[in-house]
Backbone as CSV, one residue per row, in Angstrom:
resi,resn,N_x,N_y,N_z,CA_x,CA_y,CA_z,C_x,C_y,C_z
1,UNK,-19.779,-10.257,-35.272,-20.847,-11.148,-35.732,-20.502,-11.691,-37.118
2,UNK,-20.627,-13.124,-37.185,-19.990,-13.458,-38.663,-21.404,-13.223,-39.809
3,UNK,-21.097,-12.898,-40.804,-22.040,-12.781,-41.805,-21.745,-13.922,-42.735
4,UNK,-22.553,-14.800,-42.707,-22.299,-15.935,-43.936,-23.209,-15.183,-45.101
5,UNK,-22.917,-15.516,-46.658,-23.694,-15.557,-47.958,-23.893,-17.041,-48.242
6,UNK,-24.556,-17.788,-47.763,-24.652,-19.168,-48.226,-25.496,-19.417,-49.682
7,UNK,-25.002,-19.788,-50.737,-24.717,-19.401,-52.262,-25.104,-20.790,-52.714
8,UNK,-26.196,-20.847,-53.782,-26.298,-22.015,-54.820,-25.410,-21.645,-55.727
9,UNK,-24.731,-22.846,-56.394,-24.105,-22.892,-57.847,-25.057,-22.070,-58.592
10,UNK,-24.169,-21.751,-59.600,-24.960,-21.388,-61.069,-25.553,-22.241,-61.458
11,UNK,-26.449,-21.644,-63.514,-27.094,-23.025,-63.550,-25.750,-24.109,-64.475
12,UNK,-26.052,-25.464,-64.294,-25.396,-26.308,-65.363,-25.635,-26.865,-65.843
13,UNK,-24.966,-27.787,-66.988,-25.668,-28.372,-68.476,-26.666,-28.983,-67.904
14,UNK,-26.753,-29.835,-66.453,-27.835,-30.696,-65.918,-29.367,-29.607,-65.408
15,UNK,-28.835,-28.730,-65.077,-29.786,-27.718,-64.847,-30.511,-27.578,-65.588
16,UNK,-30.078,-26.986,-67.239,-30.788,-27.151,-68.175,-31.632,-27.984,-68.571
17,UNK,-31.598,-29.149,-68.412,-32.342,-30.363,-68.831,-32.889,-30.661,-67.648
18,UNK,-33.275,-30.309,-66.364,-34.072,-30.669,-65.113,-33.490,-31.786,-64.925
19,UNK,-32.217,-32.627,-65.237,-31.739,-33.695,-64.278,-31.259,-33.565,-63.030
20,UNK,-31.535,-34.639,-62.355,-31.078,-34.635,-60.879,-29.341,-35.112,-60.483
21,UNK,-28.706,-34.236,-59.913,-27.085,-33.810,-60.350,-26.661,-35.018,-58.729
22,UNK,-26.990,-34.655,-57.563,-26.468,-34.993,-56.717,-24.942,-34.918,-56.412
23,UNK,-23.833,-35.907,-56.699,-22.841,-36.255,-56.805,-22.264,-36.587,-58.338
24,UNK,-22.677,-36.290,-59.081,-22.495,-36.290,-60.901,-21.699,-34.995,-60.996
25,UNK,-20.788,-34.677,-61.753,-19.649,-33.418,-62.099,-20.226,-32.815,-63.435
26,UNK,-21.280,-32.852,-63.310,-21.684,-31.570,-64.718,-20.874,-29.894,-64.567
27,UNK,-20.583,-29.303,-65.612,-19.998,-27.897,-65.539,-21.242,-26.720,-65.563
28,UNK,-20.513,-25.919,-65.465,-21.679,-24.948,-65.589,-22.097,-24.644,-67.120
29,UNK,-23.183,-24.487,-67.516,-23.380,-23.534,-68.814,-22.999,-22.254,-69.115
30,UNK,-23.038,-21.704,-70.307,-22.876,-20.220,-70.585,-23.490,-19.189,-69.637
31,UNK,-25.227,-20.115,-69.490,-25.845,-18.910,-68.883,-25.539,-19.113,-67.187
32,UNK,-24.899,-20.448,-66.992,-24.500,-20.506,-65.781,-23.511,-19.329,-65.249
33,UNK,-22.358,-19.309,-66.110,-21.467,-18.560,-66.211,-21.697,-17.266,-65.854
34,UNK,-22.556,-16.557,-66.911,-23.237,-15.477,-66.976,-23.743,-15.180,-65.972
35,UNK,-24.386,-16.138,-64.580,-25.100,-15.592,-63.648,-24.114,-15.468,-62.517
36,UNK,-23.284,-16.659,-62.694,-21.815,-16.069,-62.368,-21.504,-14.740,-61.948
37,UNK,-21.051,-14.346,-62.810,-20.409,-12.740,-63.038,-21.531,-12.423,-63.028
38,UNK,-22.465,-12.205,-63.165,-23.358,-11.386,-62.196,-23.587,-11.151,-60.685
39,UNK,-22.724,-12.474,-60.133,-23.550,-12.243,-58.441,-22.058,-11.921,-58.328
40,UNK,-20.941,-12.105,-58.817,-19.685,-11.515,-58.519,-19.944,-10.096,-58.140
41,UNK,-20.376,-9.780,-59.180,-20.445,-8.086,-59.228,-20.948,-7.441,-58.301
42,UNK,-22.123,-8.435,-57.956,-22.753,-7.612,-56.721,-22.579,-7.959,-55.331
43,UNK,-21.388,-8.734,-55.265,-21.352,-9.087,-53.922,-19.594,-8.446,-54.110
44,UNK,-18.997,-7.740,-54.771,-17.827,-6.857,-54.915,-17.664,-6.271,-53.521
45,UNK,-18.844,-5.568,-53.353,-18.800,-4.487,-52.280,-18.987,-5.118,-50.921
46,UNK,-18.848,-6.419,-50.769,-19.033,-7.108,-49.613,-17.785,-7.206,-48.569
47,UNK,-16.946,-6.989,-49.710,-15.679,-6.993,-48.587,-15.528,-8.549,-48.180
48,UNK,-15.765,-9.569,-48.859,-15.698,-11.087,-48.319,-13.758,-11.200,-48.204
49,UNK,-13.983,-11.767,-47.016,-12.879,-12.722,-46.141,-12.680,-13.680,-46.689
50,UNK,-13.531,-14.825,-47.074,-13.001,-15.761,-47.251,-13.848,-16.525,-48.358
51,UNK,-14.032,-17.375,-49.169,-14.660,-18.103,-50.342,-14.741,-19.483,-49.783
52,UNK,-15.408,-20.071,-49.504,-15.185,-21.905,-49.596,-16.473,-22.055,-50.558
53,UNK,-16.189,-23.703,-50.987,-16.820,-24.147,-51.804,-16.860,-25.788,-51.974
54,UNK,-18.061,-26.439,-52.273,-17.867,-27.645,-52.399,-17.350,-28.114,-53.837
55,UNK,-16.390,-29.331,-54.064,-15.507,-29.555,-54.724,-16.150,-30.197,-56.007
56,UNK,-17.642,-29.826,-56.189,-18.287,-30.172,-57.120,-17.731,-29.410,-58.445
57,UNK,-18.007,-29.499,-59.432,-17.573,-28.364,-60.476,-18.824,-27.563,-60.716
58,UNK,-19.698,-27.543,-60.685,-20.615,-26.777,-60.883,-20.358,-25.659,-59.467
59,UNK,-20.378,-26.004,-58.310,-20.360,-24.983,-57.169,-19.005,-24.277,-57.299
60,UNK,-17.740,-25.013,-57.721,-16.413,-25.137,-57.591,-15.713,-23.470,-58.748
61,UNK,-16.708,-23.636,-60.714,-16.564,-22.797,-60.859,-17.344,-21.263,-60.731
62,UNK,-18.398,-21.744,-60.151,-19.412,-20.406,-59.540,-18.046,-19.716,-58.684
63,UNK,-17.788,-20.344,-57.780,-16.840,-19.955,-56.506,-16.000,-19.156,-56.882
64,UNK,-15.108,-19.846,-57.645,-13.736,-19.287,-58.476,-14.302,-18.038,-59.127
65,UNK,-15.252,-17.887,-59.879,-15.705,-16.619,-60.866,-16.058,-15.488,-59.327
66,UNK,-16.355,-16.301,-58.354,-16.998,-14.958,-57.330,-15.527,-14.492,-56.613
67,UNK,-14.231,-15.304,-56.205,-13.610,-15.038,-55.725,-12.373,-14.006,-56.511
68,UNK,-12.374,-14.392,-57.869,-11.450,-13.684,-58.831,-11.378,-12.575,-58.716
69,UNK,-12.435,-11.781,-58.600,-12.335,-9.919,-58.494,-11.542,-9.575,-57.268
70,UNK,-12.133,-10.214,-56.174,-11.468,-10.115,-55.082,-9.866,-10.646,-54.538
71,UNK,-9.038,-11.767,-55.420,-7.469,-12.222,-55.524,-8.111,-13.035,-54.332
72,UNK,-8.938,-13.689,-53.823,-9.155,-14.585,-52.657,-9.461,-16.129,-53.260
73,UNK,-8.401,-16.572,-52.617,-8.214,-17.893,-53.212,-9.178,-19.092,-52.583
74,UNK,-10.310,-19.632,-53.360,-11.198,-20.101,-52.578,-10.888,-22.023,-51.619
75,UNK,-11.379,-21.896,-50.890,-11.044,-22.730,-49.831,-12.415,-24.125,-50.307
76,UNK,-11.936,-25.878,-50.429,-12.846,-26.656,-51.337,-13.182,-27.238,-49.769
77,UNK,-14.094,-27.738,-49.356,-14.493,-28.807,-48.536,-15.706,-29.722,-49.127
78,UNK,-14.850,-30.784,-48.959,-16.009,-32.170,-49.401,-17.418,-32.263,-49.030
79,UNK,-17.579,-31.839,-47.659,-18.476,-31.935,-46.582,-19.620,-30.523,-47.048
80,UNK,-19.431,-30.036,-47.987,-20.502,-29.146,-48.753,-20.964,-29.520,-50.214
81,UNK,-20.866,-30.679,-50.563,-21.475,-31.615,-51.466,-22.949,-31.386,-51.491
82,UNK,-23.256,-31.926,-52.595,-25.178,-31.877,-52.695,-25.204,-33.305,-51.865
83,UNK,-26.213,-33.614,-51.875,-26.984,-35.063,-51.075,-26.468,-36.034,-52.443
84,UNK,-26.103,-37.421,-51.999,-26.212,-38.146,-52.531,-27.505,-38.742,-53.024
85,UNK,-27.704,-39.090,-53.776,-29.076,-39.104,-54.573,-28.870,-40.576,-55.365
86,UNK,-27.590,-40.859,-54.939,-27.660,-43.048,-55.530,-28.606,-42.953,-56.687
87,UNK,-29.723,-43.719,-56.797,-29.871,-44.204,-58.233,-30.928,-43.359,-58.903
88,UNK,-31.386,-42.321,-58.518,-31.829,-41.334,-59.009,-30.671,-40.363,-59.802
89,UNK,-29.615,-40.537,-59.846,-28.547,-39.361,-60.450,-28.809,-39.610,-61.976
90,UNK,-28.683,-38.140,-62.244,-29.376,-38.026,-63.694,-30.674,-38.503,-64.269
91,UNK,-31.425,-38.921,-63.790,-33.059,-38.728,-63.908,-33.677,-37.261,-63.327
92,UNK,-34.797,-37.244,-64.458,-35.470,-35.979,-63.865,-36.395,-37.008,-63.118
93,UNK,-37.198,-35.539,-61.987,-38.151,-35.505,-61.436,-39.294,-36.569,-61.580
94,UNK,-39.693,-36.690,-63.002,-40.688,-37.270,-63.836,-40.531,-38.950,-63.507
95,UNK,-38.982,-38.989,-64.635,-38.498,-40.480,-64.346,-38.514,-40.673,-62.656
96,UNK,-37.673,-40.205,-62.396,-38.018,-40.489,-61.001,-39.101,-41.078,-60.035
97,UNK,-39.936,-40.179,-60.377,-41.300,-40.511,-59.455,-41.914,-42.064,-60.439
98,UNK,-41.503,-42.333,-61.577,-42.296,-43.184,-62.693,-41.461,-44.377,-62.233
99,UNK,-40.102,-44.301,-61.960,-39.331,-45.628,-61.649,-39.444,-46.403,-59.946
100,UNK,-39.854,-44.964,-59.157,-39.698,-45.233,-57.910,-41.058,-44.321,-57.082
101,UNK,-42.035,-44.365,-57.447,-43.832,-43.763,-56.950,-43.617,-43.809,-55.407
102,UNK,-43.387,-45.023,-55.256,-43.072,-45.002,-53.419,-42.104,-44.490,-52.765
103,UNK,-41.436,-44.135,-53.181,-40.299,-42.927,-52.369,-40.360,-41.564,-53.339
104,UNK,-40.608,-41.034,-54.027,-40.616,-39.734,-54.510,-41.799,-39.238,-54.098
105,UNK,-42.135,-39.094,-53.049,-42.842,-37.673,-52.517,-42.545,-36.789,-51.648
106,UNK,-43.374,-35.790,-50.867,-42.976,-34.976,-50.419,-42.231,-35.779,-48.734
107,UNK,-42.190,-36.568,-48.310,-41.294,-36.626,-47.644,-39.646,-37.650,-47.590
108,UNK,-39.685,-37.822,-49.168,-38.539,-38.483,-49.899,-36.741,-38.232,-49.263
109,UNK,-36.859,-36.267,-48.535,-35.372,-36.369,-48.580,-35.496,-36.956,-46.896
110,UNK,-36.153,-37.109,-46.041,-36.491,-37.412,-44.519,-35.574,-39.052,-44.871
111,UNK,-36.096,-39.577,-46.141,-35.365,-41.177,-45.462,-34.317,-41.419,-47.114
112,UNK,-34.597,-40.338,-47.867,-33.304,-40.360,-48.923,-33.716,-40.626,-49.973
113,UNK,-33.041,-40.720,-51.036,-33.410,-41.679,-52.245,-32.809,-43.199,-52.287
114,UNK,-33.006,-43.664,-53.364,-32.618,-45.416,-52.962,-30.975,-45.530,-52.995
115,UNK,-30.479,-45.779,-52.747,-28.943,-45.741,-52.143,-28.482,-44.755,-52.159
116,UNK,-29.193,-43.409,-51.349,-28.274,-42.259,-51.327,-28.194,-41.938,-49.539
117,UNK,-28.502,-40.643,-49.624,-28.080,-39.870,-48.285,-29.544,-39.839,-46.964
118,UNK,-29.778,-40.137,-46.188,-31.205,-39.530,-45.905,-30.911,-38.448,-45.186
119,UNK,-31.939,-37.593,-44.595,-32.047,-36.384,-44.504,-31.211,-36.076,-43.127
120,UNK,-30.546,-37.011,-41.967,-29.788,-37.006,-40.685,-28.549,-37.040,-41.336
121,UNK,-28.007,-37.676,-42.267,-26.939,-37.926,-42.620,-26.338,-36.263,-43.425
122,UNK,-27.277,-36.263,-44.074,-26.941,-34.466,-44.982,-26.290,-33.474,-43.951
123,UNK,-27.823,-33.281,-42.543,-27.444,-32.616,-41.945,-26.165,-32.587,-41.502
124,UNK,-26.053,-33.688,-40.616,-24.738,-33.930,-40.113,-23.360,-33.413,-40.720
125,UNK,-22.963,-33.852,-41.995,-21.948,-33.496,-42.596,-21.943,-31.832,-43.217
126,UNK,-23.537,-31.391,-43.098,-23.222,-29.820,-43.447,-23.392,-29.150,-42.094
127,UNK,-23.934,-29.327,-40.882,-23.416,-28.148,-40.230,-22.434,-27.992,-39.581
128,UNK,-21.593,-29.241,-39.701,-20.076,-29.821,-39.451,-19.101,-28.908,-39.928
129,UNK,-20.099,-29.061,-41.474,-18.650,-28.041,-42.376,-19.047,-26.907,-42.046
130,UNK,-20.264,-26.410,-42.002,-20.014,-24.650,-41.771,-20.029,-24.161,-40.647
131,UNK,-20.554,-25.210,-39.670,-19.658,-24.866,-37.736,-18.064,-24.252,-37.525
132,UNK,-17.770,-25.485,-38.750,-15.873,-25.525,-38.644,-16.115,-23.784,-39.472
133,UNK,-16.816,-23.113,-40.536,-16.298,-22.742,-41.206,-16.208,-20.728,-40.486
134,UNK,-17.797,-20.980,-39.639,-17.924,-20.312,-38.521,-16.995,-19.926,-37.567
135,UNK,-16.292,-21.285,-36.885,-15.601,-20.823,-36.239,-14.101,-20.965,-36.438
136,UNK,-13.913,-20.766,-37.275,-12.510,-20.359,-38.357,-12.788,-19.072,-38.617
137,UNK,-13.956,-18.100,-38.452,-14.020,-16.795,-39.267,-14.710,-15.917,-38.292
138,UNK,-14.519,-15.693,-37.126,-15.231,-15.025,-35.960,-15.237,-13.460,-36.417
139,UNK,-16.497,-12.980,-36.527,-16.713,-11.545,-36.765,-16.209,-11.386,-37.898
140,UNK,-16.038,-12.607,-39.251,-15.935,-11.990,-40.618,-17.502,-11.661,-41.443
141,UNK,-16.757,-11.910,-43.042,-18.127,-12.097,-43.949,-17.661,-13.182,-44.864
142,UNK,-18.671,-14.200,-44.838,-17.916,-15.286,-45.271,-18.794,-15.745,-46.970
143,UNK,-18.527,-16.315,-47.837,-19.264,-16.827,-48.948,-19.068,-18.293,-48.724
144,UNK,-20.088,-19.310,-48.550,-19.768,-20.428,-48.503,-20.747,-21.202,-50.322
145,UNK,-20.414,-21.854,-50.941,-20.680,-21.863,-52.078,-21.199,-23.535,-52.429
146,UNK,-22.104,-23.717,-52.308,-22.581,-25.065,-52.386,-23.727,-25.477,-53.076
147,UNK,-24.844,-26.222,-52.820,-25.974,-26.782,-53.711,-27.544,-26.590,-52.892
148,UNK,-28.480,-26.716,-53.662,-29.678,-26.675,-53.089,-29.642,-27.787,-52.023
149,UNK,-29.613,-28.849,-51.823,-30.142,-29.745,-50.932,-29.923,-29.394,-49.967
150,UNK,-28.173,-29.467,-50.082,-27.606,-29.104,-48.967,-27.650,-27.946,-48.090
151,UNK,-27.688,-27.023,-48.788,-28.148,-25.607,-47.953,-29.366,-25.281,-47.540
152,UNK,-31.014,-26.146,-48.421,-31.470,-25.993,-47.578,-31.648,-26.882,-46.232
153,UNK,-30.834,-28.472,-45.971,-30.923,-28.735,-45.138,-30.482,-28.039,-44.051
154,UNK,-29.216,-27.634,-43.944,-28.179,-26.512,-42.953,-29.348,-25.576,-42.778
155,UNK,-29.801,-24.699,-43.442,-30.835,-23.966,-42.862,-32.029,-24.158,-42.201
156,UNK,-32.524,-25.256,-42.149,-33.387,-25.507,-41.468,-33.070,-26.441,-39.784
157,UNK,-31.920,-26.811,-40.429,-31.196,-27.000,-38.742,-30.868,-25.605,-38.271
158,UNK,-29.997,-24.591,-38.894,-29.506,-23.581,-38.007,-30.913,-22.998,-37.368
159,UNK,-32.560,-23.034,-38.627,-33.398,-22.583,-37.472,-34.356,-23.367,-36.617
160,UNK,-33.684,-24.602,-36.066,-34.470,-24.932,-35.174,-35.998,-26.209,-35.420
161,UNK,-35.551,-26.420,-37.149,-36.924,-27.051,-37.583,-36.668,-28.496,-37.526
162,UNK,-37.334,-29.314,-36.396,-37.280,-30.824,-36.670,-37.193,-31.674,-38.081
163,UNK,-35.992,-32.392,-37.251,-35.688,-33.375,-38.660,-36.402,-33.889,-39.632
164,UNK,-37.590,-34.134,-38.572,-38.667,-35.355,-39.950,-39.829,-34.284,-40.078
165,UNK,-39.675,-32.959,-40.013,-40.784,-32.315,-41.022,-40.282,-31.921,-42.218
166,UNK,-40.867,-32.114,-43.424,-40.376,-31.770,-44.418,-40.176,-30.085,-44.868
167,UNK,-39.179,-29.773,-45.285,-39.199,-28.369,-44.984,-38.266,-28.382,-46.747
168,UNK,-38.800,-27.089,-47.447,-37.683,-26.459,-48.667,-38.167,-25.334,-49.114
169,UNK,-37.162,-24.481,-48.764,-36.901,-23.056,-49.253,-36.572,-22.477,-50.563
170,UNK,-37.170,-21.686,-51.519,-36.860,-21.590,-52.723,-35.464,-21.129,-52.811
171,UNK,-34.580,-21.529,-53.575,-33.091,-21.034,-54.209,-32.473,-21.434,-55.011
172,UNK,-33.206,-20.503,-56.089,-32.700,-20.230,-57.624,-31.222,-20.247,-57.828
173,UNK,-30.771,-20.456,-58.880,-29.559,-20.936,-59.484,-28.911,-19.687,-59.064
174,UNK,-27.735,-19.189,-58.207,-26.958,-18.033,-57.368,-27.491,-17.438,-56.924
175,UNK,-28.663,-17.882,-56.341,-29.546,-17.520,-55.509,-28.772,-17.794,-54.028
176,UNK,-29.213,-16.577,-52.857,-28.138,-16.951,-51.316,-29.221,-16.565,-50.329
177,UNK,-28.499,-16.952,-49.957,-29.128,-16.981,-48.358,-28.065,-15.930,-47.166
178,UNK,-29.161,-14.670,-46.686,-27.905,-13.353,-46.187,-28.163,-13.915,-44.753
179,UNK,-27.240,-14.264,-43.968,-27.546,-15.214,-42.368,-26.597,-14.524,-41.677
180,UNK,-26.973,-14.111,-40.446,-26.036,-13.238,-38.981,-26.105,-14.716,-38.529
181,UNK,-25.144,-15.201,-38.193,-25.051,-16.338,-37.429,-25.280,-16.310,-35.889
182,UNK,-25.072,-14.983,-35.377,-25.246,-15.385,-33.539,-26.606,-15.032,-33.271
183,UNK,-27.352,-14.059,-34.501,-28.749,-14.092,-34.013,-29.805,-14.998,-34.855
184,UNK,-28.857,-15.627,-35.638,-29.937,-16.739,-36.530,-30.684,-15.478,-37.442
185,UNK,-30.233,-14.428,-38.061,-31.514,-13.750,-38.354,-30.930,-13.593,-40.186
186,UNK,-32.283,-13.909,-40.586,-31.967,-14.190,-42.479,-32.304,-12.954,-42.635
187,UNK,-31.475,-12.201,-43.747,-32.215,-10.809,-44.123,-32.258,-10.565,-45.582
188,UNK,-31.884,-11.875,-46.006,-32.225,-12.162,-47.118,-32.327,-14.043,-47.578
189,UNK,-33.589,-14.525,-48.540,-33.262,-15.692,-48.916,-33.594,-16.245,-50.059
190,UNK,-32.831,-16.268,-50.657,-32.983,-17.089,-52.148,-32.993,-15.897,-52.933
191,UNK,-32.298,-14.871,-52.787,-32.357,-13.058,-53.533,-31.252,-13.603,-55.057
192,UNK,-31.814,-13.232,-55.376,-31.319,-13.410,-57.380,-31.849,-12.081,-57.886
193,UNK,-31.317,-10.937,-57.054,-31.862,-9.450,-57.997,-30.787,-9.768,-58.847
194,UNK,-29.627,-10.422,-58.803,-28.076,-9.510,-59.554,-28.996,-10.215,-61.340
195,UNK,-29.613,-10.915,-61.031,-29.757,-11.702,-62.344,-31.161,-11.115,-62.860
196,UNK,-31.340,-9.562,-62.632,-32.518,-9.154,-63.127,-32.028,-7.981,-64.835
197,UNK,-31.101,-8.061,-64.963,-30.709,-7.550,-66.184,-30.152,-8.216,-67.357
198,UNK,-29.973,-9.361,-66.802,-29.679,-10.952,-67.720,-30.622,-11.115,-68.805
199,UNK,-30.602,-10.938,-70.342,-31.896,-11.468,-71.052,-32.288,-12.587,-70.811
200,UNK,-31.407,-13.589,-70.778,-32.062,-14.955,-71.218,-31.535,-15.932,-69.941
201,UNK,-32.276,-15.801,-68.882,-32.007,-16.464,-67.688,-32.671,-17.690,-67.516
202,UNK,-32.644,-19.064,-67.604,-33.791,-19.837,-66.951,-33.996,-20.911,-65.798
């Protein structure tokens, strides 16, 4: 039975400031870093097979910091990108909804932002990549290392939830998602204990 850890980035400089990252290459912060090597540590004992990661830098050095303990050289696929987010990139929330009232609500990712991804298109290209990544890794434990949008779209396809209901799952900055893939069964989601001894987390 394969065990995926499907993994948000740490936080990064955009994190900090509540901008919206999409396809933008912000790095991680210190405390990004920091939460980093924290979920390293605790996913040591996992025995992971294999690392992939989307080729963002924010997901890209989360990945690298989780794969280092282990000498497992992590594997990049494009196709685990955040959502394109077109002309919302780098606006917060606020601006956002103030520049564009008629598409920023709750069913905004169903038809996208204004020249970005809508919510068929996301899917598509993520359960593509972690189908392929599935069945490249039969009966491993896999870390796949990517962004909020995207993972929670993939999750709500792997369980079964129609496209045009709006659906989002909380997952904090290395926050994961613990998924048995042949029984669909989560036994953990959005878990950020490793980051409960961190002083200054936000």
């Amino acid at each position: 039975m394969t065990l995926l850890y499907l993994i948000r980035h740490a936080r990064s400089t955009w994190n900090a400031t509540s901008r919206m990252q999409g396809w933008a290459d912000p790095p991680l912060d210190d405390i990004g870093r920091e939460q980093a090597r924290a979920l390293a540590a605790s996913l040591q004992a996992e025995s992971l097979d294999a690392v992939y990661s989307s080729p963002l830098l924010r997901a890209r050095e989360t990945a690298e910091i989780i794969a280092a303990p282990l000498n497992i050289k992590i594997k990049l696929d494009d196709r685990l990108k955040e959502r394109n987010i077109g002309e919302w990139t780098g606006l917060t929330g606020d601006e956002a909804n103030e520049r564009f009232p008629e598409r920023f609500n709750g069913n905004w990712r169903i038809v996208g932002p204004p020249g970005g991804e809508t919510q068929e298109i996301l899917v598509k290209r993520a359960a593509a990549a972690i189908n392929d990544i599935i069945a490249a890794h039969p009966d491993e434990i896999i870390a796949v290392v990517s962004h909020g949008g995207t993972l929670n779209t993939y999750l709500a396809h792997a369980l079964g939830i129609p496209l045009e209901k709006p659906t989002h799952f909380a997952l904090p900055n290395t926050g994961f998602i613990r998924l048995h893939v042949e029984d669909k069964k989560i036994y953990l989601l959005g878990d950020d204990r490793h980051l409960n001894n961190m002083s200054d987390v936000a």
